[in-house]
Backbone as JSON Lines, residues from 0, in Angstrom:
{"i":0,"aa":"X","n":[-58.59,-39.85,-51.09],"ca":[-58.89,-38.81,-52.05],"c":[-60.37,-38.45,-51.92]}
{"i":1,"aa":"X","n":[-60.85,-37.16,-52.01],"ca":[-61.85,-36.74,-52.2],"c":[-62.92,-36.71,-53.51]}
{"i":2,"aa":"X","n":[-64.18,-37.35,-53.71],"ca":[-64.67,-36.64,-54.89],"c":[-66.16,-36.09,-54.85]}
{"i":3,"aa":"X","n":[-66.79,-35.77,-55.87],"ca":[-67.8,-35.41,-55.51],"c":[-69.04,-36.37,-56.45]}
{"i":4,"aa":"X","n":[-70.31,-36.76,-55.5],"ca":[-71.17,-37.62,-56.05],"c":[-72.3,-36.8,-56.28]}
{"i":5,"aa":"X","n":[-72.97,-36.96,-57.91],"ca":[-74.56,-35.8,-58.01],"c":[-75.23,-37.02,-58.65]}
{"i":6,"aa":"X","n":[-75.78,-37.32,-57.85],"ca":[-77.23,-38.19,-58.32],"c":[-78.71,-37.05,-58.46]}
{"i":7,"aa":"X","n":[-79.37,-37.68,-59.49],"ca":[-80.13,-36.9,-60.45],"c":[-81.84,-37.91,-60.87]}
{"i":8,"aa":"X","n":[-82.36,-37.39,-60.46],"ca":[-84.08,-38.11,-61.0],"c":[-83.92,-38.87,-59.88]}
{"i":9,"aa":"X","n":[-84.17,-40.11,-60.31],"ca":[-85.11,-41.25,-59.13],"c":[-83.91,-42.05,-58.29]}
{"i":10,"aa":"X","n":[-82.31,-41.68,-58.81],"ca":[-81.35,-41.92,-58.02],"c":[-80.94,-40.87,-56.73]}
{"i":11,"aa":"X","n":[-81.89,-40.04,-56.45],"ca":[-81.71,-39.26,-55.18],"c":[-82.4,-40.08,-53.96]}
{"i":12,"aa":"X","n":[-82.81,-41.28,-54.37],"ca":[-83.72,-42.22,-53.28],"c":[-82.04,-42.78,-52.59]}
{"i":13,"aa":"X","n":[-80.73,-42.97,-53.2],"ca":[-80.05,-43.25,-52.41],"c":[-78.73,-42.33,-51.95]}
{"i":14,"aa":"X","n":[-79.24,-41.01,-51.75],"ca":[-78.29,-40.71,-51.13],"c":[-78.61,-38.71,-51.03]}
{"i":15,"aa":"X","n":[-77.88,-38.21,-50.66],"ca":[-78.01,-36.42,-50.57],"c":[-77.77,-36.28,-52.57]}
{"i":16,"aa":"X","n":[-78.26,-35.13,-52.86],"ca":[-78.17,-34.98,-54.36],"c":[-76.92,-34.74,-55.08]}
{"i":17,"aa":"X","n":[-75.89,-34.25,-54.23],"ca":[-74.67,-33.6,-53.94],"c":[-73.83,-34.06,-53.08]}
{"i":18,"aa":"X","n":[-73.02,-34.86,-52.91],"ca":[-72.21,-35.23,-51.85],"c":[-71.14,-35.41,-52.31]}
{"i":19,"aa":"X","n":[-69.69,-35.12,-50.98],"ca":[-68.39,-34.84,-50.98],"c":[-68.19,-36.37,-49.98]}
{"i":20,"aa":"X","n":[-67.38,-37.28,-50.75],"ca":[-67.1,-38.77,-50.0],"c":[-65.33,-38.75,-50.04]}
{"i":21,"aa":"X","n":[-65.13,-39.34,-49.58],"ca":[-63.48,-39.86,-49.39],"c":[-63.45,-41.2,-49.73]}
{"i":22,"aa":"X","n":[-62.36,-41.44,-50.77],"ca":[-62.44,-43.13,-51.14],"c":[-61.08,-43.48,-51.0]}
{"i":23,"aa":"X","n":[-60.54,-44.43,-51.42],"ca":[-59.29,-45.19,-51.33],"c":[-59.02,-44.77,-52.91]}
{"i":24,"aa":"X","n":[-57.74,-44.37,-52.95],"ca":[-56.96,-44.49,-54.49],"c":[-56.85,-45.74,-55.3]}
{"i":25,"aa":"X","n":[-57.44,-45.54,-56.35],"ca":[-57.86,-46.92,-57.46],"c":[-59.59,-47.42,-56.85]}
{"i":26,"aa":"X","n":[-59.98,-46.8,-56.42],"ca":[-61.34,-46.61,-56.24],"c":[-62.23,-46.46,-57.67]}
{"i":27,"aa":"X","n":[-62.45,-47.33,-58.53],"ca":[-63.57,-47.26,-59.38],"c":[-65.14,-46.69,-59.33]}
{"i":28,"aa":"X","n":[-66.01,-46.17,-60.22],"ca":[-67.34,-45.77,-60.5],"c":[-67.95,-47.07,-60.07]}
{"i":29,"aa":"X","n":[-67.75,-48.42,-60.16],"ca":[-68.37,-49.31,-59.86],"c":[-68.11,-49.55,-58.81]}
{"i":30,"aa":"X","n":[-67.23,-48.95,-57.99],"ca":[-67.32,-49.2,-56.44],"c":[-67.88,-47.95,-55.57]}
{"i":31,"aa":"X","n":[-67.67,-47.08,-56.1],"ca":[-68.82,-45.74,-55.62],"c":[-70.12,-46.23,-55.82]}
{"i":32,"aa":"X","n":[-70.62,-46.94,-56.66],"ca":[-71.92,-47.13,-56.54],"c":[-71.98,-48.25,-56.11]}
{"i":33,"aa":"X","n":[-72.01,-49.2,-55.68],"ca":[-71.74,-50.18,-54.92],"c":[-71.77,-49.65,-53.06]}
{"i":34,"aa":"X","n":[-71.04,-48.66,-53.35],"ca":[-71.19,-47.78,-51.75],"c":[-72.08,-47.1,-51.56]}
{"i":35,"aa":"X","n":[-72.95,-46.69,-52.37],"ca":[-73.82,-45.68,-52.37],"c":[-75.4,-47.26,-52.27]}
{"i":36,"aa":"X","n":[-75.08,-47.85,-52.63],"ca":[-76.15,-49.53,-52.21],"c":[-77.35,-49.47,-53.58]}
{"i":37,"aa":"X","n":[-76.74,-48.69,-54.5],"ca":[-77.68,-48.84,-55.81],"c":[-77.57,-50.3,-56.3]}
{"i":38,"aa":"X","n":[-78.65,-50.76,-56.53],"ca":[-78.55,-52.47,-57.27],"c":[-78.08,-52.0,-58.13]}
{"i":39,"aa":"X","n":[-77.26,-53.46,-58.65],"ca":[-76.74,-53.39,-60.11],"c":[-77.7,-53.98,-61.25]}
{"i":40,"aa":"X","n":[-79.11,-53.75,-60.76],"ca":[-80.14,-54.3,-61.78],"c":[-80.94,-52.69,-62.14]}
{"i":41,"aa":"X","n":[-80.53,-51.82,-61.53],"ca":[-80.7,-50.14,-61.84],"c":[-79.8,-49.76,-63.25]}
{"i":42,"aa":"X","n":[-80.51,-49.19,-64.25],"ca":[-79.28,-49.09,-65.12],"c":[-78.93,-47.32,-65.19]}
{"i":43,"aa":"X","n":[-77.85,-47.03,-65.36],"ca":[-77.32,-45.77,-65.54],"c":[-76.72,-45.75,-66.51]}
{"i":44,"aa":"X","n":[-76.53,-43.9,-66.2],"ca":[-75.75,-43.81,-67.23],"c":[-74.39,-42.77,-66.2]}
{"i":45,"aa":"X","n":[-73.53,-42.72,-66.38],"ca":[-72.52,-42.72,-65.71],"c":[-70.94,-42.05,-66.38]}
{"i":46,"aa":"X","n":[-71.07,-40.39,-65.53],"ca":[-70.4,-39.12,-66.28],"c":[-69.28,-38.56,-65.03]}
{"i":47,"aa":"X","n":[-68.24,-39.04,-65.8],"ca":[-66.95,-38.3,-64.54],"c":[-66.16,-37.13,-65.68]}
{"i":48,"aa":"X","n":[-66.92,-35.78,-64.82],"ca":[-66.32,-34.74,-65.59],"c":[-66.3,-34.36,-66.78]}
{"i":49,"aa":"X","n":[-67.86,-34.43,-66.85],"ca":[-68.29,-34.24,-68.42],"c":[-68.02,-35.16,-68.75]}
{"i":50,"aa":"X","n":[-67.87,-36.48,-69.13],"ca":[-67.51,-37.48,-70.1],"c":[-67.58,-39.05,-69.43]}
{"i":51,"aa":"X","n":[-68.39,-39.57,-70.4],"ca":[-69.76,-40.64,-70.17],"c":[-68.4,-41.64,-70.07]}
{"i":52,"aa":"X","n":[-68.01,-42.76,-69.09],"ca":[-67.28,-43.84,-68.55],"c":[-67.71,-45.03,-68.15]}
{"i":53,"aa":"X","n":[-67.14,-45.82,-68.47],"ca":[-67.36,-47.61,-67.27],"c":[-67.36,-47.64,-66.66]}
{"i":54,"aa":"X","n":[-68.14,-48.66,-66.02],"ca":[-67.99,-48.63,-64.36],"c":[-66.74,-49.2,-64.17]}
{"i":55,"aa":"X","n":[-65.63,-49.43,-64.66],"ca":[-64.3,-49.71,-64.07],"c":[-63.31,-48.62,-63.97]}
{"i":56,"aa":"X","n":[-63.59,-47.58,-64.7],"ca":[-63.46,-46.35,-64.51],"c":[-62.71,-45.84,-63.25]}
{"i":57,"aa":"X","n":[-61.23,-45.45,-63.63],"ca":[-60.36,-45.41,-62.13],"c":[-60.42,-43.88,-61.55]}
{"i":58,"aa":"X","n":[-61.36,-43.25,-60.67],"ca":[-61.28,-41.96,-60.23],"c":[-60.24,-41.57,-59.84]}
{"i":59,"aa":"X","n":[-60.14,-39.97,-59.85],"ca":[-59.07,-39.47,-59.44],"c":[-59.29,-38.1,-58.43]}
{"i":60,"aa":"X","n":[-58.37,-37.97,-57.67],"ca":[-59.01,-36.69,-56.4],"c":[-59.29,-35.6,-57.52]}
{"i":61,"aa":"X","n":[-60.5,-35.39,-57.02],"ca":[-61.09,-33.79,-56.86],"c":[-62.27,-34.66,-58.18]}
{"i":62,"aa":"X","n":[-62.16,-35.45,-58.8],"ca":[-63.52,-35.8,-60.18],"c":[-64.71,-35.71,-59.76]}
{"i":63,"aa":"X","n":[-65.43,-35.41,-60.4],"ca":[-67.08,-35.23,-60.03],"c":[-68.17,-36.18,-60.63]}
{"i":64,"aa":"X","n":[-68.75,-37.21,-60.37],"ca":[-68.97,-38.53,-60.84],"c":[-70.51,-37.82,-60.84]}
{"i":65,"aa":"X","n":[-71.36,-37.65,-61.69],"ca":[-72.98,-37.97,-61.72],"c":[-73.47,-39.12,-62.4]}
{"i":66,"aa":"X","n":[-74.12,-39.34,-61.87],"ca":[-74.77,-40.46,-62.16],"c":[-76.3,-40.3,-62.32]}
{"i":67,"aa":"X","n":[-77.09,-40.38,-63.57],"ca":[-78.52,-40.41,-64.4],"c":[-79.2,-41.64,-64.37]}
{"i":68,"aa":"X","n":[-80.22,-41.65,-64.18],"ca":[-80.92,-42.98,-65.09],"c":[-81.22,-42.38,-66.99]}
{"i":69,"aa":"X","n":[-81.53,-43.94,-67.11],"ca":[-81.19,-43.4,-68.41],"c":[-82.27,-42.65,-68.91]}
{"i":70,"aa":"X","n":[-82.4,-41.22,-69.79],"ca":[-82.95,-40.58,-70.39],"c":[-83.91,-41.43,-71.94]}
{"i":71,"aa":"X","n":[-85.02,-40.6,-72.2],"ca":[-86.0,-41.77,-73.4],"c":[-87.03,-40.57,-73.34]}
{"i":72,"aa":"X","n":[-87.27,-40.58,-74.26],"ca":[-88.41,-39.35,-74.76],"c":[-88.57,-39.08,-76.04]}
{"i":73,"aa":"X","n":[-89.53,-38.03,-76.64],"ca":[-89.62,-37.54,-77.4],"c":[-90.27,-38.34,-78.6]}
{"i":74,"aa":"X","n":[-90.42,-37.46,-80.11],"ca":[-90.6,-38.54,-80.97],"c":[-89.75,-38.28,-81.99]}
């Protein structure tokens, strides 16, 4: 199955900003990033199709996974 990966801020150090990957069916968010070689001591925040998920999170062809660090600002 096909999906699409958008890494965003200081997570473009591992990979194109935009990318189209092919995974195995029952392919989890925690194994896309795991493929993509982000430590798991990086924390995210983690959005398949508009709507914020676990990393156990079971993708499905055609989903569009971005992945943020986490946002903090303001007063």
């Amino acid at each position: 199955m096909t999906i699409t990966v958008k890494l965003f801020a200081t997570l473009k150090q591992y990979g194109s900003e935009i990318q189209e990957i092919t995974v195995p069916e029952g392919t989890t968010v925690a194994d896309v990033i795991k493929m993509l070689k982000i430590p798991e001591s990086v924390p995210l925040l983690r959005i398949v199709n508009a709507v914020h998920v676990k990393p156990d999170y079971k993708l499905k062809d055609g989903d569009t996974l971005a992945l943020f660090p986490p946002i903090a600002g303001g007063q």
